[in-house]
C-alpha positions in Angstrom: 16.5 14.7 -18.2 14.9 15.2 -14.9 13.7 11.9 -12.4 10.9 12.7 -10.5 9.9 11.5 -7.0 6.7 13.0 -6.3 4.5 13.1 -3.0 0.8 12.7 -3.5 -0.8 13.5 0.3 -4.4 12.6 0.2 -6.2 10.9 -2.3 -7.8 14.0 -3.5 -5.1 15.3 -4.7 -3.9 12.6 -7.6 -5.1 14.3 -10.5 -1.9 17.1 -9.8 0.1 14.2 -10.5 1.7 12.3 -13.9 0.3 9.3 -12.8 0.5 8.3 -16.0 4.1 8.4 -16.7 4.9 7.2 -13.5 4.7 3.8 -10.9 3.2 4.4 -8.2 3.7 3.3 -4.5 0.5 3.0 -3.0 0.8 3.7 1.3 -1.5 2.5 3.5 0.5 1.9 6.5 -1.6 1.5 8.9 -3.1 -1.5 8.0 -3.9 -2.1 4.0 -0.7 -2.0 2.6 1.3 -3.4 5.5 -1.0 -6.7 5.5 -0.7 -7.2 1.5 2.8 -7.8 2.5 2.1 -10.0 5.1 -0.3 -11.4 2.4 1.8 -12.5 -0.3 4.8 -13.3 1.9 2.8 -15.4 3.3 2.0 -17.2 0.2 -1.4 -15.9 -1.1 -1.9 -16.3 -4.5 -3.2 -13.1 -5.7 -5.2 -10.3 -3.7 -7.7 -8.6 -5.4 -8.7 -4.5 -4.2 -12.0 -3.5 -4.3 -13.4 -0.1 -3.7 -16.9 -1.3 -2.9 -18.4 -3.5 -0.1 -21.0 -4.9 -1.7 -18.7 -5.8 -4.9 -16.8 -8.6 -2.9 -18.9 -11.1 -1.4 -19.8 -12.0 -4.5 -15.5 -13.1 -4.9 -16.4 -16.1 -2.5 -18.4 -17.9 -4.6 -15.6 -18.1 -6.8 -13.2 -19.8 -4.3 -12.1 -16.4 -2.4 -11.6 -15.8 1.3 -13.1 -12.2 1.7 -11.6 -9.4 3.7 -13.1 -6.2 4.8 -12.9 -3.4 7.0 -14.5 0.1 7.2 -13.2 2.5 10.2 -10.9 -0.1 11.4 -13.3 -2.6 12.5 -14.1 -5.8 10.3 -16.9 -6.2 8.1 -20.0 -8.2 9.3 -20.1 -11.6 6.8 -16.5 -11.7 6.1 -13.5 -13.8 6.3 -11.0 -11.3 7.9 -10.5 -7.6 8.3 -7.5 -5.5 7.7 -5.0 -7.1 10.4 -1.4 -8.3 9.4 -2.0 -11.4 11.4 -5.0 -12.4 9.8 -2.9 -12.3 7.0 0.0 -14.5 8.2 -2.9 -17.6 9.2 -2.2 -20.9 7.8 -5.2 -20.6 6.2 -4.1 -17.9 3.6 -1.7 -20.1 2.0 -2.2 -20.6 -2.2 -5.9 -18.8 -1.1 -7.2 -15.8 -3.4 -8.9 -13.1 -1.5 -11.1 -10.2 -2.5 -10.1 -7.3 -0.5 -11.4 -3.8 1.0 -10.7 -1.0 2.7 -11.5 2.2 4.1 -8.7 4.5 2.6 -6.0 1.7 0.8 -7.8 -0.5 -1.7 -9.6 2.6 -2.8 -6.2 4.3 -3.4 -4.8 1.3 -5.8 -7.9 1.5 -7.8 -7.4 5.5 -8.3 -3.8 4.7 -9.6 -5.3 2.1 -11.4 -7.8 4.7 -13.2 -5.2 6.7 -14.4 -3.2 4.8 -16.0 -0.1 4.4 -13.9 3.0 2.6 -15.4 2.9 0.3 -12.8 1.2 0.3 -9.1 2.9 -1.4 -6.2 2.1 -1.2 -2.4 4.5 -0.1 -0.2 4.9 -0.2 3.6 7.7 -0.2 6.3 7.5 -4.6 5.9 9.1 -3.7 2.2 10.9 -0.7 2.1 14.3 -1.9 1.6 13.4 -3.9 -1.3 11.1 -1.9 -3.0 13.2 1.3 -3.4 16.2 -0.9 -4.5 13.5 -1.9 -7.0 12.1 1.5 -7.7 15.8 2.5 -8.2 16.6 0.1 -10.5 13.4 1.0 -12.6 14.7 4.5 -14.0 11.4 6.3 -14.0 9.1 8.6 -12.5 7.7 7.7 -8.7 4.7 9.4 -7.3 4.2 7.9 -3.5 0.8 7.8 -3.0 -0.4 8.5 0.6 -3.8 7.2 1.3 -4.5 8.8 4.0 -7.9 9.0 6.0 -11.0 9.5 4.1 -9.2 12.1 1.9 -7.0 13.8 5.0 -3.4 13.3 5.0 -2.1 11.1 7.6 1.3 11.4 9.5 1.9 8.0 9.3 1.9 7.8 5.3 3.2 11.1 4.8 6.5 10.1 7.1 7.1 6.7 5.2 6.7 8.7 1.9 9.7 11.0 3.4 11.8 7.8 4.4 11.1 6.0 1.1 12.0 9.8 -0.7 14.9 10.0 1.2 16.3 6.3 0.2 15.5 7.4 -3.3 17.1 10.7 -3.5 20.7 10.0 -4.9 19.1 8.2 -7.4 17.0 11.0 -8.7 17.0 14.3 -9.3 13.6 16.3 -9.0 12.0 16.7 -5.7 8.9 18.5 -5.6 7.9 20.8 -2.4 5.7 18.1 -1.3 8.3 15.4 -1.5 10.4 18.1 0.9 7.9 18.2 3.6 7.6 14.2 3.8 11.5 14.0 4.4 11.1 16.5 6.8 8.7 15.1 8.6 10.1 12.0 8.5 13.1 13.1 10.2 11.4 15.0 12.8 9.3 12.0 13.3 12.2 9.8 13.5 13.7 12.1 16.2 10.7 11.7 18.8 8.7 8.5 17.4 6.7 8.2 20.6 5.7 11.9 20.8 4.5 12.2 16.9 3.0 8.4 16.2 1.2 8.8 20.2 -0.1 11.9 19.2 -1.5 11.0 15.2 -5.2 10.8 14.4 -5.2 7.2 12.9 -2.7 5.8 16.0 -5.5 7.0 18.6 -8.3 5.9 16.6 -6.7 2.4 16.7 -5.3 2.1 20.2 -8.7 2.7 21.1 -9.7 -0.2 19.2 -7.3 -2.3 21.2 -4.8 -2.4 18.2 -1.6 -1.3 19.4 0.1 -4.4 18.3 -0.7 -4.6 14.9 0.1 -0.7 15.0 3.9 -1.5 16.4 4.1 -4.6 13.9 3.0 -2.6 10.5 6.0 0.4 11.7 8.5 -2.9 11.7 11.0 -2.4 8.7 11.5 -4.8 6.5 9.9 -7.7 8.1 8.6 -9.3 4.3 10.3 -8.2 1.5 8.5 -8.8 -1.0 6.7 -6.1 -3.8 2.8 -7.0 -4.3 2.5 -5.5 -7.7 -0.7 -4.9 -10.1 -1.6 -7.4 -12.6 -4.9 -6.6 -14.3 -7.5 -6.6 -11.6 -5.3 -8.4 -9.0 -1.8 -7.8 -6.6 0.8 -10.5 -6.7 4.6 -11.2 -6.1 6.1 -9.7 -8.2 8.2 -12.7 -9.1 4.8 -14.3 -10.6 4.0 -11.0 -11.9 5.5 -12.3 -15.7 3.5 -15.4 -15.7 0.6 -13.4 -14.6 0.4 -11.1 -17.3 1.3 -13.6 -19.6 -2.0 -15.3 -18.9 -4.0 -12.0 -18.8 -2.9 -11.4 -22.3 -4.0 -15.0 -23.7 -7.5 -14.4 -22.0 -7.6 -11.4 -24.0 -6.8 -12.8 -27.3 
């Protein structure tokens, strides 16, 4: 039977994929997924991804810190924005926060919608770890690329290739899409400076004054840990059990 390890591009094109037989990996690199890891190895409690600004404030009146960004800058009224360090203050310790993004939270939500097995965030802070665990899962992967605004970005597109290419003795059915992301990746891995430098998303950011939360999110392996969909809400996935557990008896 063939193991699939699929390469969604852009957001708009997810419906081409068997999202529903398969977990997916949502990508945000730079910044959504990256500070989720920084979140909940920091010790957040749960993160919760909105698609809608005006859907989250009302999260602080339940005890939430809210974060929010649109086009890289933070949202007016809230808490935090996208940045890793934001995520790594003292203050995020045991907190819930509300979350969303431009392309990212908007990207777990469309997984969400259709029914994925599972949906996971990925990023160069937890690559090692979460394609041991995809590994040892023994089912379809689709690595979801959020891109920008429904345009592929290099930056997603070459983690997808480096995450495909961990993956590949392990399965056995790579789709032309998956192709082109491992062979980015390895061009992209041959002249870093020239192809991140030159990418849409690094420029719009380095104008911004971000090039060291742009240098920290391309870091491998700096928090391994899996934030993994629960319901309505990313946690460790060590509390993931005990999390649905609890979903369940609400339901019942």
């Amino acid at each position: 039977m063939k193991k699939y390890v699929h390469v969604c591009l852009t957001p708009a094109l997810i419906d081409q994929y068997p999202v529903d037989r398969s977990i997916v990996v949502a990508i945000d690199v730079l910044r959504a997924t990256s500070s989720m890891c920084v979140g909940i190895d920091s010790g957040v409690d749960h993160i919760i991804p909105v698609e809608h600004i005006e859907d989250v404030p009302p999260y602080r009146e339940q005890g939430y810190l809210i974060a929010g960004e649109r086009d890289g800058n933070q949202l007016d009224g809230f808490d935090m924005g996208n940045s890793p360090f934001s995520f790594m203050e003292p203050r995020v310790k045991g907190a819930k926060i509300a979350m969303t993004t431009t392309n990212g939270t908007r990207t777990i939500k469309a997984a969400q919608e259709r029914n994925a097995i599972e949906v996971v965030a990925g990023s160069f802070a937890n690559i090692s770890i979460l394609t041991k665990w995809l590994i040892e899962q023994d089912t379809d992967v689709v690595l979801f690329c959020a891109g920008w605004k429904n345009n592929l970005t290099l930056e997603d597109t070459a983690f997808a290739g480096a995450m495909a290419l961990r993956l590949r003795s392990h399965f056995n059915a790579y789709p032309d899409t998956t192709l082109i992301a491992e062979t980015l990746f390895q061009a992209v891995s041959l002249r870093k400076r020239f192809y991140m430098r030159s990418s849409s998303h690094f420029q719009r950011l380095i104008k911004m004054n971000l090039q060291e939360e742009v240098k920290y999110c391309l870091r491998r392996d700096t928090h391994p840990v899996i934030p993994i969909m629960v319901g309505d809400r990313l946690y460790d996935i060590n509390k993931a059990r005990d999390a649905k557990a609890t979903l369940i008896t609400d339901y019942v």
